[in-house]
N, C-alpha and C positions, 0 to 999 in steps of 0.2 A: 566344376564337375564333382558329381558325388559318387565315389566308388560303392561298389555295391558287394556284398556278402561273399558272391559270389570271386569278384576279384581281388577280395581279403582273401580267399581262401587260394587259390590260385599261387600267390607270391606267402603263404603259408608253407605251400607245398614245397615251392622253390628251398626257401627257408630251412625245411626240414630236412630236402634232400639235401644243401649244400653242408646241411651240419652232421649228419649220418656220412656222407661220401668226403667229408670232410677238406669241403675243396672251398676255400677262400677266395677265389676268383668266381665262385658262381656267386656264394652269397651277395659281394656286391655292387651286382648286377641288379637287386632288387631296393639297391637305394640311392636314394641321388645325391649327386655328388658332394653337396654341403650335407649330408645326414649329420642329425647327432647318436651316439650309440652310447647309452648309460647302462652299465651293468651294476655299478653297486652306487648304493642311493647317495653316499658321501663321498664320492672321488668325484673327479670330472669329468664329464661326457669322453667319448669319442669322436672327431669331428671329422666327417669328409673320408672317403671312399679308402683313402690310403690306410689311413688309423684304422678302420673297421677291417679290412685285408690284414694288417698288420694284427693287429688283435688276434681276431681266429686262426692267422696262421701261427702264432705260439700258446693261445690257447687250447683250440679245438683240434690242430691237425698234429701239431708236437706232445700235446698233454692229455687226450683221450683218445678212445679206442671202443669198438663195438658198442658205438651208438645207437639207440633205441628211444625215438620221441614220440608223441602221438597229442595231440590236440584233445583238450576236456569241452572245453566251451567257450564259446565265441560272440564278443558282443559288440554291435555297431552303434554307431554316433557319427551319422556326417561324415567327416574323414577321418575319426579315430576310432579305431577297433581295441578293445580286450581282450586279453586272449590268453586263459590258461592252458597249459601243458604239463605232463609229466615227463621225464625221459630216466634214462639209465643208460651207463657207460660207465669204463673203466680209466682211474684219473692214474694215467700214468706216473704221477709222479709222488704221489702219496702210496699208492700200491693196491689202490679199494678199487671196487666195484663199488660206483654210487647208485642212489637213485634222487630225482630230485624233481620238485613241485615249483612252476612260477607261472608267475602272473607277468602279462607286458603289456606297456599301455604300447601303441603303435599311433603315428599320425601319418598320417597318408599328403602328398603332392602326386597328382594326377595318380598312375599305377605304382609308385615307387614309395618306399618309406622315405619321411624325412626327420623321422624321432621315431627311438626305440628308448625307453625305459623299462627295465627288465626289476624284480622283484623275487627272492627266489629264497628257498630251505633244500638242504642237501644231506644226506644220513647216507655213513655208510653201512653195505649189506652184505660184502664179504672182502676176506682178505683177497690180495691175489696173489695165486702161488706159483712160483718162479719158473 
């Protein structure tokens, strides 16, 4: 089965809403359960459903705040998609308001992710004040 644009975009949406709503139980929901989740290109993946819930619950739901993403552009291949974004949110624990630009490859098994490699630059754009 070849996923289509259409249902890249679909579990995009998902994607964005569980990381704005900040809920770790919905993201994943959109990958199967051996996923790997790579956020920086020299550590180790993340593997399997647990470690991804884990992850964004002390990264995304403990350490940011008034999330703001949007999709730039979007590119298929069979079951891997491209996919930049930008977003902006507040990293609680530095004290900034970031904004930030990445690139993710994504591979697809059936509708679900089962690789996420994430690519990204972050600046911050104000302090935040107490």
């Amino acid at each position: 089965m070849v996923i289509s644009r259409a249902d890249v975009t679909a579990v995009l949406d998902v994607y964005i809403q569980a990381w704005t709503t900040q809920n770790p139980a919905l993201i994943v929901t959109i990958f199967t359960e051996d996923a790997t989740y790579h956020e920086r290109a020299f550590d180790a993946p993340m593997q399997g459903r647990e470690a991804i819930r884990a992850y964004w619950q002390a990264k995304v739901s403990q350490s940011q705040s008034r999330i703001a993403c949007r999709v730039l552009n979007l590119y298929l291949d069979g079951d891997t998609a491209i996919v930049e974004w930008e977003a902006e949110f507040d990293d609680l624990v530095k004290q900034v308001r970031k904004e930030m630009r990445e690139v993710a490859i994504i591979t697809f098994d059936g509708y679900r992710i089962s690789s996420l490699r994430e690519y990204w630059s972050s600046r911050c754009v104000a302090d935040l004040v107490g």
